[in-house]
GUPAKE-256330 format. One line per field, with one value per residue (C-alpha): x, y, z; residue number from 1. Coordinates in Angstrom, 1 decimal, m for minus. Last residue first. Layout:
N
c1 = c(X/...)
c2 = c(Y/...)
c3 = c(Z/...)
k = c(NUM/...)
//
This chain:
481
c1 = c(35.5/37.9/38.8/36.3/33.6/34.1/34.9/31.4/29.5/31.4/30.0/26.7/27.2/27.7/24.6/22.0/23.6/22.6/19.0/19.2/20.6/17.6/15.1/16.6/15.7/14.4/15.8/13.9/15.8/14.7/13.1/11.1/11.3/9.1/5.9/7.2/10.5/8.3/5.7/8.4/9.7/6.5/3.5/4.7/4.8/6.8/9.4/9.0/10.1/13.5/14.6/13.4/15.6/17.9/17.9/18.2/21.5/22.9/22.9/20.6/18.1/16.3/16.4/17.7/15.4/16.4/14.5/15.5/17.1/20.6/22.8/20.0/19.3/23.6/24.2/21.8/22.5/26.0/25.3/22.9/26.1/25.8/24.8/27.7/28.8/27.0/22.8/20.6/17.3/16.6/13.4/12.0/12.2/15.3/14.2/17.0/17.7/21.3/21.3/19.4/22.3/24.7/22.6/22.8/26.7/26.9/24.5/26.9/29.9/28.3/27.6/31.5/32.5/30.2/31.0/34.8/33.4/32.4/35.8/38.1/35.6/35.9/39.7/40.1/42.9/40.3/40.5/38.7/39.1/40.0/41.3/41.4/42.9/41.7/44.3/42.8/39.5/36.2/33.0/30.3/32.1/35.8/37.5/41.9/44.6/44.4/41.4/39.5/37.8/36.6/36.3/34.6/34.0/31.2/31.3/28.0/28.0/30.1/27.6/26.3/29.3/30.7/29.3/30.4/34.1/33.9/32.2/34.6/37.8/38.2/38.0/41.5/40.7/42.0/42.5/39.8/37.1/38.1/37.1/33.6/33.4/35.1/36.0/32.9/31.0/28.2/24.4/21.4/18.9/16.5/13.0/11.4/9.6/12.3/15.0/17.6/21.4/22.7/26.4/27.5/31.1/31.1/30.9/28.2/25.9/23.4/20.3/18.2/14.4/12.1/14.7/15.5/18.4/22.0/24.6/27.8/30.1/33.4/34.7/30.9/28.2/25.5/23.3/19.8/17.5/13.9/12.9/11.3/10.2/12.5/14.7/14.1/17.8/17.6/16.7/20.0/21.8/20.9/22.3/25.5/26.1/25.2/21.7/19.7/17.8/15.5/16.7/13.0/12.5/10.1/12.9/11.3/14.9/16.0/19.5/20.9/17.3/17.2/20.8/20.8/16.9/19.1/16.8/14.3/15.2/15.7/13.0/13.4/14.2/16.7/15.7/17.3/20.3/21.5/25.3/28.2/30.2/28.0/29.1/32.2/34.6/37.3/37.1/34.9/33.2/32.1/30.9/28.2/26.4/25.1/21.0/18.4/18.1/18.5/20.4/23.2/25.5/29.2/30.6/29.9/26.1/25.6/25.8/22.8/21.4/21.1/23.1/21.8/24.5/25.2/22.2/22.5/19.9/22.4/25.7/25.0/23.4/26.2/28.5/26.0/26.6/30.3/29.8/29.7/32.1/31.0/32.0/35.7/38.2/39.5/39.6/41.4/44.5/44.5/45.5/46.7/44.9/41.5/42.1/42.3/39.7/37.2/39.2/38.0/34.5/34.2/35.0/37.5/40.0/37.3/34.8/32.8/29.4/26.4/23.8/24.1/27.4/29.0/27.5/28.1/32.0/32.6/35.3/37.3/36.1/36.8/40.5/41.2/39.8/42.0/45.3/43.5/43.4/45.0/43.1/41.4/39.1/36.4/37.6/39.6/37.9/40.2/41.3/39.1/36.1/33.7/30.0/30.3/30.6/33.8/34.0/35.6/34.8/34.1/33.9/32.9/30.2/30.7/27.8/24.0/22.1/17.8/16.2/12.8/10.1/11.8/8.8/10.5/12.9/10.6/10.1/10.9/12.5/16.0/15.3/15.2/18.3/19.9/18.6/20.4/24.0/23.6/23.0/25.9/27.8/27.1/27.8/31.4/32.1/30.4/32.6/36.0/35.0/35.4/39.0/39.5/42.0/43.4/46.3/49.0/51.8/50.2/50.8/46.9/45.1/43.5/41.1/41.2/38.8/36.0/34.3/30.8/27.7/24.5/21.0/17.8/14.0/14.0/10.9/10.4/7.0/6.6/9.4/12.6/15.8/19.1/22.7/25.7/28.9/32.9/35.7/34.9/31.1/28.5/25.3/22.8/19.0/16.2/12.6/10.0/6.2)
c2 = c(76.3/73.4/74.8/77.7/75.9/72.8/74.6/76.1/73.1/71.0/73.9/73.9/69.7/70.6/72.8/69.7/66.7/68.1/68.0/65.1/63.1/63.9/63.3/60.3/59.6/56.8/53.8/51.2/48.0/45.0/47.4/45.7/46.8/45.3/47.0/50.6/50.2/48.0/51.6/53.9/52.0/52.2/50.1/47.2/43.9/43.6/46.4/47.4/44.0/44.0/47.5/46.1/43.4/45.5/47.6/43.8/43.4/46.7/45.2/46.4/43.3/43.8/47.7/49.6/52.8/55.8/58.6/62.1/64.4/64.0/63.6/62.0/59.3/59.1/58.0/56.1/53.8/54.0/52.1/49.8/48.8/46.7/50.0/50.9/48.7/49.9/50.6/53.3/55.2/58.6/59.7/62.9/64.4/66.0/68.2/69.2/73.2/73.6/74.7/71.4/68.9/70.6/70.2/66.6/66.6/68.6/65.6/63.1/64.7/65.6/61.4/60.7/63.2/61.1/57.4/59.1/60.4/56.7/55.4/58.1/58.4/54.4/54.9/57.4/59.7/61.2/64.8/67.6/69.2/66.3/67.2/65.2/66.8/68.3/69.5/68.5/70.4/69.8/69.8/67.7/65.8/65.5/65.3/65.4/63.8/60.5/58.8/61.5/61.4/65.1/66.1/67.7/66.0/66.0/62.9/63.2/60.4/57.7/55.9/54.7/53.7/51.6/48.2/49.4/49.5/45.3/44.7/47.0/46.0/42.6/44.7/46.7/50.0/53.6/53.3/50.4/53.4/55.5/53.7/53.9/57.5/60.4/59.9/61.0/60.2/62.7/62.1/63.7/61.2/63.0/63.1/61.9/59.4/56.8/58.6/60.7/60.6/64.0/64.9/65.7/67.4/70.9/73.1/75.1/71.8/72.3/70.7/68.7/69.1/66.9/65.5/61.8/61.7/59.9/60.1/58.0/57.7/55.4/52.3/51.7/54.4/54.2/57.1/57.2/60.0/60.3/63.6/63.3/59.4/56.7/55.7/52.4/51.2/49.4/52.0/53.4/50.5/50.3/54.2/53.4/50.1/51.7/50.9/48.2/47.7/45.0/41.7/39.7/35.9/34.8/31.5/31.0/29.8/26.0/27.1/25.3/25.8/29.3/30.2/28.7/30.3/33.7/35.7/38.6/41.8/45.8/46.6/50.0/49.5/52.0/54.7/54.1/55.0/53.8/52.8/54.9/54.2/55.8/58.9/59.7/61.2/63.3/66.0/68.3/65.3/64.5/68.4/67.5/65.8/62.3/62.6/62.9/66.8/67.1/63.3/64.7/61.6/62.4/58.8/59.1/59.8/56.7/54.3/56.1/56.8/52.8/51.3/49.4/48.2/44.8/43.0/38.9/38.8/37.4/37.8/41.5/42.2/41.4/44.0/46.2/46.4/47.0/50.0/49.8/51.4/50.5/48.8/48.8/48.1/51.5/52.2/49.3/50.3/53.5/52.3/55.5/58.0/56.4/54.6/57.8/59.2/56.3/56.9/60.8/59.5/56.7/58.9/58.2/60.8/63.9/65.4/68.0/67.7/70.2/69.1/72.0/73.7/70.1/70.3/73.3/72.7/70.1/71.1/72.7/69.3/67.3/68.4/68.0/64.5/64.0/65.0/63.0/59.4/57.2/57.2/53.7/53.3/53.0/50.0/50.1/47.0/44.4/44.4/43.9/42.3/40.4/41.9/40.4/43.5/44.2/45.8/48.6/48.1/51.3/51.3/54.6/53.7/49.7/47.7/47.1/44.2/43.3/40.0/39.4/36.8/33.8/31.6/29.7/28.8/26.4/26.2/23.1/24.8/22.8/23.4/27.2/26.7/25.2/27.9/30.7/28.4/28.2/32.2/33.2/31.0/32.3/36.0/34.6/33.4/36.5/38.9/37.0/37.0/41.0/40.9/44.0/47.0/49.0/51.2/52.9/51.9/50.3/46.1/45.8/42.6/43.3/41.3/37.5/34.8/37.2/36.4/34.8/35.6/34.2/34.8/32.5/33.1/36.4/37.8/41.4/41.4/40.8/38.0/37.7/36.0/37.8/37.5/38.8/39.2/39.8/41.6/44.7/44.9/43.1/43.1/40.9/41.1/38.7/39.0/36.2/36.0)
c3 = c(120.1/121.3/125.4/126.0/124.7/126.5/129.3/129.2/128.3/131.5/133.9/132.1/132.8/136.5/137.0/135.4/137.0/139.9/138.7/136.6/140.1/142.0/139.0/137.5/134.7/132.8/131.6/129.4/128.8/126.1/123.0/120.3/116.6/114.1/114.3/114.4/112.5/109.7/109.6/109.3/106.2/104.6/103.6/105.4/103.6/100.5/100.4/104.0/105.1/102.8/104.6/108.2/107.2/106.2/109.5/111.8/109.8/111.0/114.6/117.6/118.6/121.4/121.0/124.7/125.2/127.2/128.4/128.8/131.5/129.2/132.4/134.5/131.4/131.0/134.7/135.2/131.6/133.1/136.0/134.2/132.2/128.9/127.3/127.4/125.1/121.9/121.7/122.1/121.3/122.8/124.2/125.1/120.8/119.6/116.7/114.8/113.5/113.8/117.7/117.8/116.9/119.0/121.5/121.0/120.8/124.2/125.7/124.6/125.6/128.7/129.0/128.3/130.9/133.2/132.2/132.9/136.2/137.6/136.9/138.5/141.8/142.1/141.4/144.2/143.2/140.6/142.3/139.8/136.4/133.8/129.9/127.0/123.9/120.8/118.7/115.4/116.4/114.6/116.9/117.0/116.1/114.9/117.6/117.8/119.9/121.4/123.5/124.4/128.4/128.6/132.3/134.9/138.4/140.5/141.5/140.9/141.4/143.9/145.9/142.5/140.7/143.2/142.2/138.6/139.7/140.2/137.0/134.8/136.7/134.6/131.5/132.9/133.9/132.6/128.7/128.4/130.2/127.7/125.0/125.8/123.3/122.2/118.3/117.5/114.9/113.1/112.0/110.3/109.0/106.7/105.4/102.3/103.6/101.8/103.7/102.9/104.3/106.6/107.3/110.2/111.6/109.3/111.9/109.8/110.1/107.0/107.8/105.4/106.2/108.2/110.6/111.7/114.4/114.0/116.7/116.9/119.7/120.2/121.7/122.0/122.6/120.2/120.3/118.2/117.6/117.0/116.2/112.8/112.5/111.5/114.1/116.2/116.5/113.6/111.6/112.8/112.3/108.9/108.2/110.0/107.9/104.7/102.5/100.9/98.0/97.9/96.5/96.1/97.0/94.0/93.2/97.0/99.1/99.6/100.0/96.8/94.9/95.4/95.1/91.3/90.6/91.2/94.0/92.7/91.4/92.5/94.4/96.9/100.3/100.0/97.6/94.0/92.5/88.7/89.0/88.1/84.9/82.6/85.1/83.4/86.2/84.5/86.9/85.2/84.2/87.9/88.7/86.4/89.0/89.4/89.7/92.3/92.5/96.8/97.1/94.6/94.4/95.1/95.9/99.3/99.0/96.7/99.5/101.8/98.0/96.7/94.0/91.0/88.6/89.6/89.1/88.7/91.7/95.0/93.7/92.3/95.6/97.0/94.9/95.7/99.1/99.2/96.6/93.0/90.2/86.5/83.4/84.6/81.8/81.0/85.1/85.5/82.4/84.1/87.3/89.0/87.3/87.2/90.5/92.6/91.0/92.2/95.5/95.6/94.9/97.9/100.7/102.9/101.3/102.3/100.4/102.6/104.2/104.5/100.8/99.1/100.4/100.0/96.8/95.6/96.1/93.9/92.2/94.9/97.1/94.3/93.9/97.7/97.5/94.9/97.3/100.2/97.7/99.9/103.1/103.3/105.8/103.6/101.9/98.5/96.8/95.2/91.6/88.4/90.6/88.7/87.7/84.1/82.4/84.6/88.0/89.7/93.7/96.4/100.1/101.4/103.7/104.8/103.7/104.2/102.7/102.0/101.4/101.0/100.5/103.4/103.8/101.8/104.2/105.9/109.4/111.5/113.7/112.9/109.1/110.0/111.5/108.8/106.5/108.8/108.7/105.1/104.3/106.8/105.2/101.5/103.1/104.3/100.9/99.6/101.1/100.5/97.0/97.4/98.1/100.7/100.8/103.1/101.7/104.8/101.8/99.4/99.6/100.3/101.1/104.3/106.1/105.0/105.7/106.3/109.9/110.2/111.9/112.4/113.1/112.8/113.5/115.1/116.4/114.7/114.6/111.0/111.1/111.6/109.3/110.7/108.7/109.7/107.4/108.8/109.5/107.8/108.0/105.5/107.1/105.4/106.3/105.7/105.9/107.1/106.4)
k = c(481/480/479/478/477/476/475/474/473/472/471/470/469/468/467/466/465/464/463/462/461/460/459/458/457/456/455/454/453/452/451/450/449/448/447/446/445/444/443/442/441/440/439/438/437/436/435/434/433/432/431/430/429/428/427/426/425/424/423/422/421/420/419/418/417/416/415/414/413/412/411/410/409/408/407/406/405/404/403/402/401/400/399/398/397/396/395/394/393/392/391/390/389/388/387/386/385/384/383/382/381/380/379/378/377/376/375/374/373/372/371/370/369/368/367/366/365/364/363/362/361/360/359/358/357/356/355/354/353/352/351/350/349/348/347/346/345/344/343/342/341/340/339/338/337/336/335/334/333/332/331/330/329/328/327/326/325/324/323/322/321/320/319/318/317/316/315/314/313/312/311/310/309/308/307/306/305/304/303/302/301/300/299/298/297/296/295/294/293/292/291/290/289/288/287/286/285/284/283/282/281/280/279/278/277/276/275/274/273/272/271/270/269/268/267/266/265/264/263/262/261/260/259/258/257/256/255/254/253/252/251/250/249/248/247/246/245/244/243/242/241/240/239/238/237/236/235/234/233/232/231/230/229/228/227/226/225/224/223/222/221/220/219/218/217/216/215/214/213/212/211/210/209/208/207/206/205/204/203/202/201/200/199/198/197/196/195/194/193/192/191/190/189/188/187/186/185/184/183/182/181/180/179/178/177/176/175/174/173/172/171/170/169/168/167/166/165/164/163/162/161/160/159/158/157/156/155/154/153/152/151/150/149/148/147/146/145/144/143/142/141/140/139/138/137/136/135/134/133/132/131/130/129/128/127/126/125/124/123/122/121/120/119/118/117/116/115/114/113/112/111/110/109/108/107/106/105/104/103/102/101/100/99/98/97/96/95/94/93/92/91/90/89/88/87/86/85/84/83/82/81/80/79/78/77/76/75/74/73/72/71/70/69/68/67/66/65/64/63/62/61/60/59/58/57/56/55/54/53/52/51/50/49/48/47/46/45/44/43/42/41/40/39/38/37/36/35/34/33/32/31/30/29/28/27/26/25/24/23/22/21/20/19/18/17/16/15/14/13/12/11/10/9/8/7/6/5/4/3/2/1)
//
């Protein structure tokens, strides 16, 4: 059997067709024709047809190759797409955009997002988050007092992911709870809450929630028969980008955590009970099980490595790295002003405590301050109550270096495991195969998901590693907390 997933980002779809073992029969990607549309001041805003042209391609260029491998796309009996958190569409009757989709990035609405958080209060305090502008609610309130005459015409609001789904079964009003979360769903209760008439919210025009994974329809008999896809192909429900990426990672069981460390840092970890985070930087999204997947972003992260060396520097600094650490250097590489997890603190700023006049030193201590950072943000995550099992699952850029893998395994004392294949669109398919093959979503993670690099610790360098990270800890305390 074979399993599709969709990831729908901000610059473009991807598309991955594997099978029950996770052995990937066609993958491709293809970049929106147009990015932002918006003529609002600071707006970001995205046409939605742009999302399915590039989601049709994707769909063509994985049947071709199929054809090429002489397998038939047939075979294909699930489908399954994540989106961008936050995102949010009005739509007619008829599933058709009314205007274009305020993105997730788009900040506009911060004086309704003040509102709903006094209105709304209980649950943030319920559920451990707090409204913000990039969520999907404020903007839906945004819209009903700025374009009045949309909001009397708009049947219901989806998210990103919905709106494909839409295309792909004819269903436009089912939404899943990872998407829902944003726009003020109550994951504890299961149901909109009242909260949303209090502020003029009418929640007719919401979707219907379901767990991701869940069934929603089967295929349109049009799309079948152009792509060469079973009519019986189900649309499963899918979920956000961060929360695919996570399955897709290898998450699923309590204790399992995931750290991608690209330009910036994102941690997500499965718990048994919601947590409440009392510094207010993660959020949690439920699982199928029943369980939860607590998570924050950083805005520390890889990028601090572009802000010192040029990309052509990276291979030549990385022969050094090792005769280099512990450098023994403290520092917290920010880019800019400001962190938001797992700490909140505007004023944030980067600091280094030690001599980096040696650019081999300089290099090899910013993978450092970045690995504390990640090891601080862990801990974080169990003074709240989170289980952090001996191995963490990873993926992002710097993973590309073995260097850095060293580096971070000593640093954290814990094993680390490198997925095969680590994009969003490899969690929906693991969210189409557990509706029609696997008899839960922890079960496709554990028979899907393959893992290329395993790095384990060093015990000379986690040991010296060990006094200089309390040192790191402390400042880092002293300096944001």
């Amino acid at each position: 059997m074979l399993f599709m997933g969709i990831d729908v980002g901000t610059q473009g779809a991807r598309g991955i067709i594997c099978d029950e073992r996770g052995a990937v029969a066609a993958a491709h990607g293809e970049n929106f024709a147009s990015l932002n549309v918006s003529d609002y001041p600071g707006g970001y805003e995205q046409q939605p047809a742009v999302w399915w042209e590039a989601v049709r391609k994707v769909m063509k260029a994985c049947r071709s190759q199929l054809k090429a491998a002489n397998t038939d796309p047939g075979q294909v009996c699930a489908v399954s797409v994540d989106g961008t958190s936050g995102t949010i569409l009005p739509v007619g009757e008829d599933g058709e955009a009314l205007r274009p989709a305020l993105m997730y990035n788009d900040m506009r609405a911060k004086e309704e997002a003040g509102r709903i958080h006094q209105a709304g209060r209980a649950l943030e305090e319920k559920l451990g988050y707090q409204f913000n502008a990039s969520y999907a609610l404020p903007k839906i309130l945004w819209m009903k007092e700025q374009l009045p005459e949309i909001h009397r015409r708009t049947w219901r609001y989806i998210h990103q992911t919905d709106y494909i789904v839409g295309k792909l079964c004819g269903i436009y009003d089912v939404t899943d709870y990872s998407n829902a979360l944003k726009t003020g769903y109550d994951l504890m209760d299961n149901k909109w809450p009242d909260f949303l008439k209090d502020c003029g919210i009418d929640p007719a025009q919401l979707p219907r929630v379901v767990a991701p994974g869940e069934r929603i329809g089967t295929l349109k008999s049009s799309l079948a028969r152009e792509y060469g896809f079973s009519p019986d192909m189900l649309v499963a429900a899918g979920a956000t980008d961060g929360y695919a990426s996570a399955l897709a990672a290898g998450a699923a069981k309590t204790g399992d955590w995931v750290s991608v460390i690209g330009t910036t840092m994102v941690l997500k970890g499965v718990t048994k009970e919601l947590l409440a985070d009392p510094a207010g930087s993660s959020y949690s999204h439920k699982l199928p099980s029943g369980a939860w997947m607590l998570g924050g972003a950083a805005n520390m992260g890889g990028r601090c490595l572009n802000d010192a060396f040029s990309r052509e520097q990276f291979e030549e600094m990385n022969q050094y790295v090792e005769q280099v650490i512990p450098t023994g250097v403290i520092s917290f590489p920010l880019h800019g002003k400001g962190e938001r997890f797992p700490f909140i603190n505007p004023g944030a700023e980067a600091f280094t405590l030690g001599d980096i006049s040696d650019a081999r030193v300089h290099y090899a201590s910013l993978m450092e301050g970045v690995a504390y950072a990640e090891r601080f943000a862990l801990e974080h995550m169990q003074e709240i109550g989170a289980e952090v099992g001996p191995v963490i699952y990873t993926a992002g850029g710097a993973c590309k270096s073995p260097q850095w893998m060293k580096i971070r395994a000593s640093v954290l004392n814990r094993e680390l495991k490198v997925p095969e294949a680590v994009g969003a669109d490899m969690g929906s398919a693991l969210l189409a195969a557990s509706a029609v093959y696997f008899s839960s979503l922890e079960e496709a993670v554990r028979q899907m998901i393959t893992f290329q690099t395993v790095v384990q610790p060093d015990a000379e360098l986690a040991a010296a590693y060990e006094a200089l990270y309390q040192k790191a800890k402390a400042e880092y305390k002293r300096r944001f907390l």
